[in-house]
NUVEX-600807 format. One record per residue (C-alpha): x, y, z. Coordinates in steps of 0.25 Angstrom, whole numbers, plus 2048, in hexadecimal, padded with zeros to 3 digits. Each point is the difference from the previous one (the first is absolute). Last residue first. Layout:
{px:X; py:Y; pz:Z}
...
This chain:
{px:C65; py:5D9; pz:F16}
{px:80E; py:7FD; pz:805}
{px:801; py:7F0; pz:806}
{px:80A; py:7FC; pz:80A}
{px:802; py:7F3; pz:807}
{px:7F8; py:7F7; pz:7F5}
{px:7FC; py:7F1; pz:804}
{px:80B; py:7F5; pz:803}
{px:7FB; py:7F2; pz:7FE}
{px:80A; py:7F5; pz:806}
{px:801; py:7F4; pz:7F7}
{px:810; py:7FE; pz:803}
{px:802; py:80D; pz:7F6}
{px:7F5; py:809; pz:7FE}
{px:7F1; py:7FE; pz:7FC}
{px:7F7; py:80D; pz:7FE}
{px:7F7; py:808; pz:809}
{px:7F4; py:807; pz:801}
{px:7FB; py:80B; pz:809}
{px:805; py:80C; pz:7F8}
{px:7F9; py:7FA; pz:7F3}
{px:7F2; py:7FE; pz:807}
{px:800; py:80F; pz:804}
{px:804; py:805; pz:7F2}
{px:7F4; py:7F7; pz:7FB}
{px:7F9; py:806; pz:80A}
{px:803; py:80D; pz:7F9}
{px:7FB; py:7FA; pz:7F3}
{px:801; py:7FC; pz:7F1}
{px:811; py:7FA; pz:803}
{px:80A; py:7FE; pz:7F4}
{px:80B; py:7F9; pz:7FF}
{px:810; py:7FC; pz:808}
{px:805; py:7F4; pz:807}
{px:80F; py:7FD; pz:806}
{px:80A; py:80A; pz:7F9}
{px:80B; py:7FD; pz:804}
{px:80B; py:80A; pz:806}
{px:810; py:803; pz:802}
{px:801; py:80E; pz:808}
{px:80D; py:7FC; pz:806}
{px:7F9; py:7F5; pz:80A}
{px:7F2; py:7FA; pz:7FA}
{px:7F4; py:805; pz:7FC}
{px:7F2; py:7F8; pz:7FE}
{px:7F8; py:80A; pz:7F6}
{px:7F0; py:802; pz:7FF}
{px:7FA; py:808; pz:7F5}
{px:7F2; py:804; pz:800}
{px:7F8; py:806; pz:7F7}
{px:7F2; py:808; pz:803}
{px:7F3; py:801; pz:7FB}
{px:7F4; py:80B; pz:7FB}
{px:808; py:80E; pz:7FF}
{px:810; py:7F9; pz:804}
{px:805; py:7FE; pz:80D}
{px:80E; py:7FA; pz:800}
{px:803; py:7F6; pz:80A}
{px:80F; py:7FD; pz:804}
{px:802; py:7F3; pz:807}
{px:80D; py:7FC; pz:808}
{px:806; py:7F4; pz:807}
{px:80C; py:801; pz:808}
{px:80C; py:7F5; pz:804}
{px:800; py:7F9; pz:7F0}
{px:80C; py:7F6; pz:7FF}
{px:7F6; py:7F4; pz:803}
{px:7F9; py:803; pz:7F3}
{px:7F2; py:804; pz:802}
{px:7F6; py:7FA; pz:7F6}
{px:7F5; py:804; pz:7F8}
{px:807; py:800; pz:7F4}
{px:809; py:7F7; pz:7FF}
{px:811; py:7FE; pz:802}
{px:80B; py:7FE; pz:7F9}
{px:801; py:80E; pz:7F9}
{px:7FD; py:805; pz:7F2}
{px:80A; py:809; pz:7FA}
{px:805; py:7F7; pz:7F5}
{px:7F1; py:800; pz:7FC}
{px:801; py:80F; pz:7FD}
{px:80D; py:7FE; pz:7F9}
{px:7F8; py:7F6; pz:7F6}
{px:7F5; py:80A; pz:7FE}
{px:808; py:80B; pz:7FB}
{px:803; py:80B; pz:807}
{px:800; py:80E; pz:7FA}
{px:808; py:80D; pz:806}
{px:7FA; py:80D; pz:7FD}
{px:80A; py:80C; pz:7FD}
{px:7FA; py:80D; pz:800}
{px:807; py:807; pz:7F5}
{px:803; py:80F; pz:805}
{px:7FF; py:809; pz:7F3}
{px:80C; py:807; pz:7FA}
{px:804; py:80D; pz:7FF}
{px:80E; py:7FE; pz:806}
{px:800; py:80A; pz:80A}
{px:7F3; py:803; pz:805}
{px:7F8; py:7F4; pz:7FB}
{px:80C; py:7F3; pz:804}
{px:805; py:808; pz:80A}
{px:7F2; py:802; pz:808}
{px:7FE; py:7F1; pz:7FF}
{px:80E; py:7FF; pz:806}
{px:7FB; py:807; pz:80B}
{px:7F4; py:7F9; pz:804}
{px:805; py:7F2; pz:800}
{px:80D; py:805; pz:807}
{px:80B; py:7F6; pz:800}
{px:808; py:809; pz:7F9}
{px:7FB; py:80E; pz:7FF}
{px:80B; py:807; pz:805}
{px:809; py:7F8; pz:7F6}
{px:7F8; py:806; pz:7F6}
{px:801; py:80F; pz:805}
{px:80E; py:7FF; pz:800}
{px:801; py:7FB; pz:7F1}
{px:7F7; py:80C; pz:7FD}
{px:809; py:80A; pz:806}
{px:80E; py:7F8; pz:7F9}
{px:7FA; py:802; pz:7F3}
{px:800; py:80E; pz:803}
{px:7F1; py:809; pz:7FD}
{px:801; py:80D; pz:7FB}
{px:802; py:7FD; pz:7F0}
{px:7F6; py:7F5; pz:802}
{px:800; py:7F3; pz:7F5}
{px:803; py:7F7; pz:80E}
{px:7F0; py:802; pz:803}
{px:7F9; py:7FB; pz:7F6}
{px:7FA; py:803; pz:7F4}
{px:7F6; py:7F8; pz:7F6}
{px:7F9; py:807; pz:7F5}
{px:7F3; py:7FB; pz:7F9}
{px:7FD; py:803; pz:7F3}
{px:7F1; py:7FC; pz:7FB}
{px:800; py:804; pz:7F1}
{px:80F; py:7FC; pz:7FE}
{px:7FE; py:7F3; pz:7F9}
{px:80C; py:7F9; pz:803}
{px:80E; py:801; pz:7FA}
{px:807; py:7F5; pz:7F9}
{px:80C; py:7FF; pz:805}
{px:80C; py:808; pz:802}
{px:7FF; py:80E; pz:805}
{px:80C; py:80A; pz:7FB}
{px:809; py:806; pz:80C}
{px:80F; py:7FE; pz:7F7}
{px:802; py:7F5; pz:807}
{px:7F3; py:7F8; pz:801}
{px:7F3; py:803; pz:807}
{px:7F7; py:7F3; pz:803}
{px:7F2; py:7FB; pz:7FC}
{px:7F6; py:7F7; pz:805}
{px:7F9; py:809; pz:809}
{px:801; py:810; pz:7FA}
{px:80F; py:809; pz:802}
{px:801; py:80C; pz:805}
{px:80F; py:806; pz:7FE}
{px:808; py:805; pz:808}
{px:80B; py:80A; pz:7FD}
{px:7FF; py:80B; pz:80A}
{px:7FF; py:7F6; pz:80A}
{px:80D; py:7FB; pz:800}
{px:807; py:80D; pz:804}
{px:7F8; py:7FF; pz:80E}
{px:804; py:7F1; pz:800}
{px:80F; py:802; pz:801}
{px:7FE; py:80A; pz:80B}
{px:7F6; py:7F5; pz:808}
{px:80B; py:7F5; pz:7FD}
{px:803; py:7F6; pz:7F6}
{px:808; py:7F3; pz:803}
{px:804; py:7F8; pz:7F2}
{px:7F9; py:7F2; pz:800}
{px:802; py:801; pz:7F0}
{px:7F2; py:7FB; pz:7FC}
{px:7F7; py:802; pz:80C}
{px:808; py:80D; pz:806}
{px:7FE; py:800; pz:80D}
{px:7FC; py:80B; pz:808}
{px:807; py:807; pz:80C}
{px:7FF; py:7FE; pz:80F}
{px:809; py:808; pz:809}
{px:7FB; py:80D; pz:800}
{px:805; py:805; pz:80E}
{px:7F5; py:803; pz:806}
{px:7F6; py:7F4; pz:7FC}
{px:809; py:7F4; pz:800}
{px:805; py:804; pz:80D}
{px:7F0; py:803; pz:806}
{px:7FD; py:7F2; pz:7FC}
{px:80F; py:7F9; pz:805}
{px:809; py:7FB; pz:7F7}
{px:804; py:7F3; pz:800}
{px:7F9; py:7FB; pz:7F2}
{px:807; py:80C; pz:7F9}
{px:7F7; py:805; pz:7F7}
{px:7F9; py:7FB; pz:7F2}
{px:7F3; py:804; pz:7F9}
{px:801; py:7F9; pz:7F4}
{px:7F4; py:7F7; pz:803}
{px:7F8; py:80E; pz:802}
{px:7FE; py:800; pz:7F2}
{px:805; py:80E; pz:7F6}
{px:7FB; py:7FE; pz:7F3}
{px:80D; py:7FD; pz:7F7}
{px:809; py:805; pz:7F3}
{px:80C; py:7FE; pz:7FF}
{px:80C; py:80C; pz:802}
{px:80A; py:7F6; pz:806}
{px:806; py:808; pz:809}
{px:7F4; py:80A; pz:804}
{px:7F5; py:7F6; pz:7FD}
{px:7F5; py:806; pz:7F4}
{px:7F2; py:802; pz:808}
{px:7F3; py:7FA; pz:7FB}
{px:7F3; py:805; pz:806}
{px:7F5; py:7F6; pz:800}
{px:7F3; py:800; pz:7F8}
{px:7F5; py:7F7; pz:802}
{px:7F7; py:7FE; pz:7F2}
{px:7F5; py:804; pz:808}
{px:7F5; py:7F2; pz:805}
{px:80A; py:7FD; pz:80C}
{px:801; py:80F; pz:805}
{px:7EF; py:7FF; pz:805}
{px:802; py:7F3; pz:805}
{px:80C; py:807; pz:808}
{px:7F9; py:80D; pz:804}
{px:7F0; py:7FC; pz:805}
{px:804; py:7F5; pz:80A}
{px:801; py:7F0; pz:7FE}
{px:810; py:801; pz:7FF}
{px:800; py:808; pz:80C}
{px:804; py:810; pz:805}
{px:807; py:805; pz:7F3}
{px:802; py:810; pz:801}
{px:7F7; py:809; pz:7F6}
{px:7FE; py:805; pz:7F3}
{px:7F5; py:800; pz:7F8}
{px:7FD; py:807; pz:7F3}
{px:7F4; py:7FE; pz:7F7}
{px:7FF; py:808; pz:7F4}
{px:7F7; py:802; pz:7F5}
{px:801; py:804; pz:7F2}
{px:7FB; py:7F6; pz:7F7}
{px:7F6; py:7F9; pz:807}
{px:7FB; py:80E; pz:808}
{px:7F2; py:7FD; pz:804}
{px:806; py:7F3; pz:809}
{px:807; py:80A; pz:808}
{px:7F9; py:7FF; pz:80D}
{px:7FE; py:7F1; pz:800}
{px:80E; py:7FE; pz:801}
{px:7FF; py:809; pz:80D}
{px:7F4; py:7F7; pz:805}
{px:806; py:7F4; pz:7FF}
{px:80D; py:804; pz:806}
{px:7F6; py:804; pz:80D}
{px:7FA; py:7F1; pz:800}
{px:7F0; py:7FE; pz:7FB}
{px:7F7; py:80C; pz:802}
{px:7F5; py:7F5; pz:800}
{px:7FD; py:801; pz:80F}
{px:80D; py:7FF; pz:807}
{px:80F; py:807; pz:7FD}
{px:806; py:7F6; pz:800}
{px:810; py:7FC; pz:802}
{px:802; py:80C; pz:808}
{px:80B; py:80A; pz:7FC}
{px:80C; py:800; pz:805}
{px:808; py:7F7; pz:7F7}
{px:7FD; py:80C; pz:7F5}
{px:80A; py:80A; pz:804}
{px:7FA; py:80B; pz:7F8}
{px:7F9; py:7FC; pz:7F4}
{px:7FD; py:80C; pz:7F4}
{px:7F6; py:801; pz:7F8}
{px:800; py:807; pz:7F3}
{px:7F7; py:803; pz:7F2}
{px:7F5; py:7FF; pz:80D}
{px:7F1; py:7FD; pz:7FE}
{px:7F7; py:807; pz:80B}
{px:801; py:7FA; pz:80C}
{px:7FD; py:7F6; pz:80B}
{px:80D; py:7FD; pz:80A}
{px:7FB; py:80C; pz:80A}
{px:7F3; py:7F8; pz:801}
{px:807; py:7F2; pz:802}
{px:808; py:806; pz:80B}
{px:80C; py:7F8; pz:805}
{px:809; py:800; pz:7F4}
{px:802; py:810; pz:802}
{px:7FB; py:80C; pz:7F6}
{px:806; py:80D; pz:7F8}
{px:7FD; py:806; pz:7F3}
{px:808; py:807; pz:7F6}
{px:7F9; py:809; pz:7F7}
{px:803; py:804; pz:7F5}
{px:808; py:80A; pz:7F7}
{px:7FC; py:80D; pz:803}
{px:804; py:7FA; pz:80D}
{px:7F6; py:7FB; pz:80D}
{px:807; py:7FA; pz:80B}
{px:7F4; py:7F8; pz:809}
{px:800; py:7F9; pz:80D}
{px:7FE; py:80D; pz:807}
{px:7FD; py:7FD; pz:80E}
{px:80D; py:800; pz:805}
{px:800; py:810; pz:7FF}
{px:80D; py:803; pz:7FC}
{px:7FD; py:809; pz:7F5}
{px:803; py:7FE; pz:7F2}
{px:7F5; py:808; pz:7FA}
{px:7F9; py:7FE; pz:7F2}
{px:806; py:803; pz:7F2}
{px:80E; py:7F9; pz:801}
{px:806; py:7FF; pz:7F3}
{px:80B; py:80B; pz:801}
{px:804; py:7FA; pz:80E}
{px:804; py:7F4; pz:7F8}
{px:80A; py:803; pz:7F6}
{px:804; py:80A; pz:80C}
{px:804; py:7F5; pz:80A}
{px:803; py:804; pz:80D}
{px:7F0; py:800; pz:803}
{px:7FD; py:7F5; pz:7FB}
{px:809; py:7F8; pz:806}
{px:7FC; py:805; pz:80C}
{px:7F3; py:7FC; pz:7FD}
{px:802; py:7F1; pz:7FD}
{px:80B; py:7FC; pz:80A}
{px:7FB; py:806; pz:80F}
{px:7F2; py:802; pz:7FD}
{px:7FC; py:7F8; pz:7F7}
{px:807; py:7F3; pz:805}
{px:7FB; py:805; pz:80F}
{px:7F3; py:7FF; pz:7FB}
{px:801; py:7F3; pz:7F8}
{px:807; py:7F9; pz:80C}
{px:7F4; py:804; pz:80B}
{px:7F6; py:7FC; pz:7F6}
{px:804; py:7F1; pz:800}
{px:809; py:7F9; pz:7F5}
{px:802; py:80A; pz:7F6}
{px:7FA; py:801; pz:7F3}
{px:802; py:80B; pz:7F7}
{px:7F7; py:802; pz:7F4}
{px:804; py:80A; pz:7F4}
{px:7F7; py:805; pz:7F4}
{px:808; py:802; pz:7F4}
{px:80B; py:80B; pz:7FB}
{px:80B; py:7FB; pz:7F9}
{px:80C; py:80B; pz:803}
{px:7FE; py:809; pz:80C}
{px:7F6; py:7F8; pz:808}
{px:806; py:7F2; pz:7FB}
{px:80E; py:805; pz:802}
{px:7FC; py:804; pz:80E}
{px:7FA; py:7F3; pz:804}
{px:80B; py:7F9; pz:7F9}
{px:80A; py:807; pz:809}
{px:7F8; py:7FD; pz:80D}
{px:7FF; py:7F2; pz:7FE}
{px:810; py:7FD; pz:7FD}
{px:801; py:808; pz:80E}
{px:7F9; py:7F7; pz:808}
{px:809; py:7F5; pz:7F9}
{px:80D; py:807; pz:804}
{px:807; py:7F5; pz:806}
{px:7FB; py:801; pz:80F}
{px:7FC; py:7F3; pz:802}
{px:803; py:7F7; pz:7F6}
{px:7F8; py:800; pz:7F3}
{px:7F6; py:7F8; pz:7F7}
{px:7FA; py:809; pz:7F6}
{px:7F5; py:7FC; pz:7F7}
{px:7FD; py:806; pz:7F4}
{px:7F5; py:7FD; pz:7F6}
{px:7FA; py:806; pz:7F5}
{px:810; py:801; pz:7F9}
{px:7FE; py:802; pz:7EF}
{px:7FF; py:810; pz:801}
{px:80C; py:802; pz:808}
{px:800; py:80B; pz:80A}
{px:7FE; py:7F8; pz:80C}
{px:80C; py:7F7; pz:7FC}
{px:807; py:80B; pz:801}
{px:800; py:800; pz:80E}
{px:803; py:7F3; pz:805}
{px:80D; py:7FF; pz:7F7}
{px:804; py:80F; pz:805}
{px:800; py:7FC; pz:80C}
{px:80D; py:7F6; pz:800}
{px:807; py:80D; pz:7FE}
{px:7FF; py:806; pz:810}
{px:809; py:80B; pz:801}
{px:802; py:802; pz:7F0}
{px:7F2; py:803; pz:7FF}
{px:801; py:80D; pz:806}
{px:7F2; py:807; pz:804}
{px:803; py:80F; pz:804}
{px:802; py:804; pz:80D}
{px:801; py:7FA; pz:80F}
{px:806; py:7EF; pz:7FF}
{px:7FD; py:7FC; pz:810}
{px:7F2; py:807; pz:7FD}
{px:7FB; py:80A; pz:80B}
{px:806; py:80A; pz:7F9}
{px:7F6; py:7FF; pz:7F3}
{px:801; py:7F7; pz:7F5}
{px:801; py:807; pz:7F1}
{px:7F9; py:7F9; pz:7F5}
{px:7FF; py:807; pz:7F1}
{px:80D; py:7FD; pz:7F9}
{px:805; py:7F3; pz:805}
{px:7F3; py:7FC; pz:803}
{px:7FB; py:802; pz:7F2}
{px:80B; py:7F9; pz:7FA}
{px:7FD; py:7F4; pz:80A}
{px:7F2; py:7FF; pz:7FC}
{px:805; py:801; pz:7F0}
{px:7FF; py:80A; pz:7F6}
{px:7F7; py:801; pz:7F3}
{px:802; py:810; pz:801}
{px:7F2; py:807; pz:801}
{px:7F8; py:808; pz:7F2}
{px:7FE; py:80E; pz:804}
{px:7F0; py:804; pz:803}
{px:800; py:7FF; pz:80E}
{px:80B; py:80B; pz:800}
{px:7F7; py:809; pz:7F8}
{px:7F4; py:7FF; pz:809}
{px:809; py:804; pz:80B}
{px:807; py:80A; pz:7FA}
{px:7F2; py:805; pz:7FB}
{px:7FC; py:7FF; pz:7F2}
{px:7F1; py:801; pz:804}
{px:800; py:80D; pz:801}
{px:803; py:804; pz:7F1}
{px:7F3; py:7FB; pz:7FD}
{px:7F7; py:806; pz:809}
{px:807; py:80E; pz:7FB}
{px:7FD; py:7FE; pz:7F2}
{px:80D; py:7FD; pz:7F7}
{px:805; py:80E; pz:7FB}
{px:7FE; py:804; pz:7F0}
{px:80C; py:806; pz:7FB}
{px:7FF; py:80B; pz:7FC}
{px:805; py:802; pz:7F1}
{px:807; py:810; pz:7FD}
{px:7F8; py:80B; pz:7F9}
């Protein structure tokens, strides 16, 4: 009589679903940008439609793996406008809910940003993504009032810098900072600053804990550029096209014909970059073949021929990457040299060159005086008098809760004045008693006040 062979009990057998069977298959060790390159497509409304290619823009891939490397707990991007760093978040976010799962946070800076963030980036890269869309147990919807993806995984929370309540959470393996120079500086009560409360977030997870910011530079006393100071500050290194030595690309060695117009320069390409060692001219073509090849390199360090780093080498784990504007594949040397001479003479402008295009904070420049020069300044003449050069008197009163200050001024022809008597009154009568006095002038003759503002 032949063996049977005895069946595995049917509650058994089911539980070896596809599902349960695929969870069960150890994952490839691979990289945020390997993951991209194989998992991220961007829809048609992208510039770049299909699957992610890292060859497009390769100085990414620096900011990207950093994520996946167990010895980085901090990563602070320092971008230009427009160079991919939005993106940069979004491929770590879907690695982290395909491949390290853990509990996500994503900060933005008001409600209105964090909504349209989840709704015109985060879902629909969901949604093209089948490494994701596998993970996803509740609804993506477009109801704005959902700020929570749930995935087999975790869950990945959203909240805005402005909104203590939304700011408090459960623990996160992951936070994530989006254009951090927007958020307020407190946060009131004893919530402390908005960066404060994101550390705060993943202090359960010591060793495997993230936080990522990334952001343009408004100010040196703002959250980004302190925040860039304490990494080990990484620049991308490129090799010259003559000379083939290694460089981070400066604004300094942006050069154009000095007679040329703005809109000249801009449309016919006429600026190139300098090379800082042989001085050979390199233009945008020359740079798109260059950026393949670069190299990110730490503070202190530099890149040599063959595209090693030389130096001793930082702690990496806070890394910090810098990128600027002249790296872009899309953007001519000759467009950005345009737009600075647009912004010459303009105090506004050139504040917004300095974050959007160079990724560098504006330096408010605060002149001091020293005591000598401040005594150089003093005038022949004493207070309480009138020089015989004055034809108007005026006093301005400024009314405060309890008291007022005054300040009255003699003034002379092209807008040259002296100051003749200024302090501090208790009452209005005071006020009264002020605009009915009167000071010596030249010859012995008083002169009172002609004009007084209140």
């Amino acid at each position: 009589m032949p063996a049977t062979i005895p069946q595995k009990p049917r509650a058994a057998r089911s539980l070896w679903t596809p599902r349960f069977r695929e969870a069960l298959k150890p994952r490839d060790r691979i990289s945020v940008s390997q993951w991209a390159a194989r998992n991220r497509h961007l829809g048609p409304e992208s510039p770049e439609p299909g699957l992610w290619q890292n060859w497009r823009r390769p100085f990414l891939q620096g900011p990207m793996d950093a994520f996946s490397d167990p010895d980085v707990r901090v990563i602070v991007n320092v971008f230009a406008n427009q160079m991919g760093k939005t993106e940069v978040l979004n491929n770590c976010i879907g690695y982290a809910v395909d491949q390290e799962p853990g509990t996500t946070l994503l900060c933005f800076p008001s409600e209105h940003t964090a909504d349209k963030h989840v709704r015109s980036r985060l879902r629909p890269m969901i949604r093209l993504s089948p490494a994701l869309t596998r993970h996803v147990s509740g609804s993506l919807s477009d109801d704005l009032s959902l700020k929570t993806l749930h995935f087999d995984t975790c869950d990945v929370f959203t909240a805005w810098a402005n909104s203590s309540d939304a700011m408090s959470s459960t623990p996160c393996r992951y936070v994530f900072g989006d254009e951090l120079d927007s958020y307020p500086v407190y946060m009131g009560g004893q919530h402390g600053s908005p960066v404060e409360q994101l550390e705060v977030r993943v202090r359960a997870y010591q060793d495997s804990g993230k936080q990522t910011y990334v952001g343009t530079p408004t100010t040196e006393t703002a959250y980004m550029w302190p925040l860039f100071q304490q990494t080990n500050r990484q620049h991308y290194w490129v090799p010259c096209a003559h000379c083939g030595k290694y460089q981070d690309l400066v604004w300094d060695q942006v050069k154009w014909p000095k007679k040329k117009l703005a809109s000249e320069i801009y449309e016919q390409r006429l600026a190139w970059y300098e090379c800082s060692h042989c001085k050979g001219e390199i233009s945008d073509a020359q740079k798109l073949k260059m950026l393949p090849r670069g190299v990110w390199a730490p503070k202190d360090c530099e890149v040599d021929d063959s595209g090693g780093i030389v130096g001793e080498r930082p702690p990496k784990i806070q890394s910090g990457f810098h990128l600027n504007v002249l790296y872009s594949p899309t953007i001519s040397f000759g467009q950005v040299a345009a737009k600075w001479l647009s912004c010459v003479g303009d105090r506004g402008a050139l504040h917004n060159f300095l974050n959007l295009y160079l990724a560098l904070p504006f330096k408010e420049e605060v002149e001091t005086v020293s005591e000598k020069r401040i005594l150089a300044a003093k005038r022949p003449y004493r207070r309480g008098t009138i020089p015989a050069a004055a034809r108007l008197v005026t006093c301005g009163v400024d009314v405060q809760l309890n008291h007022f200050w005054f300040a009255a001024r003699a003034w002379g022809s092209q807008e040259k004045s002296w100051l003749v008597d200024a302090g501090r009154l208790e009452a209005w009568t005071d006020v009264t008693r002020l605009l009915r006095s009167s000071w010596p002038g030249a010859g012995g003759t008083a002169r009172g006040i002609d004009l007084m503002l209140v």
